[in-house]
C-alpha angles and dihedrals in degrees: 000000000000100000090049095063118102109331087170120052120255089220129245114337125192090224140354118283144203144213131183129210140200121194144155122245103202120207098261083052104258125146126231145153102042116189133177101232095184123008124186084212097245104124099204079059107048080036090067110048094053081056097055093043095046092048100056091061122151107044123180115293114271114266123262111270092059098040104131098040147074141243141225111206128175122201132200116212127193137193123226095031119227 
């Protein structure tokens, strides 16, 4: 998912900001229901990280032990990245 996020800059920004995701890893390893948890309001920006999330779909299966299942990750993204 990291290399999926932002491959093109966002522009200048005053500070650094963050976003948070939710979104659920299914067993086969797509990705689905992507929310914004916390937006700094700034649309390039929230644009963005659906965009990294949805385009790393889809990810490995999940392991094993929690085939059969789904799960329920949360991601902090921040710009300008560190």
């Amino acid at each position: 998912m990291g290399q999926n996020w932002l491959q093109t800059s966002l522009g200048q920004l005053e500070r650094r900001v963050q976003a948070v995701a939710t979104f659920v890893v299914n067993p086969d390893g797509r990705i689905t229901e992507v929310e914004l948890e916390k937006s700094r309001g700034i649309r390039s920006v929230d644009l963005a990280v659906q965009r990294a999330i949805l385009a790393s779909t889809p990810l490995p299966k999940l392991p094993y032990e929690l085939r059969g299942r789904t799960v329920m990750f949360k991601a902090v993204f921040e710009y300008p990245p560190r």
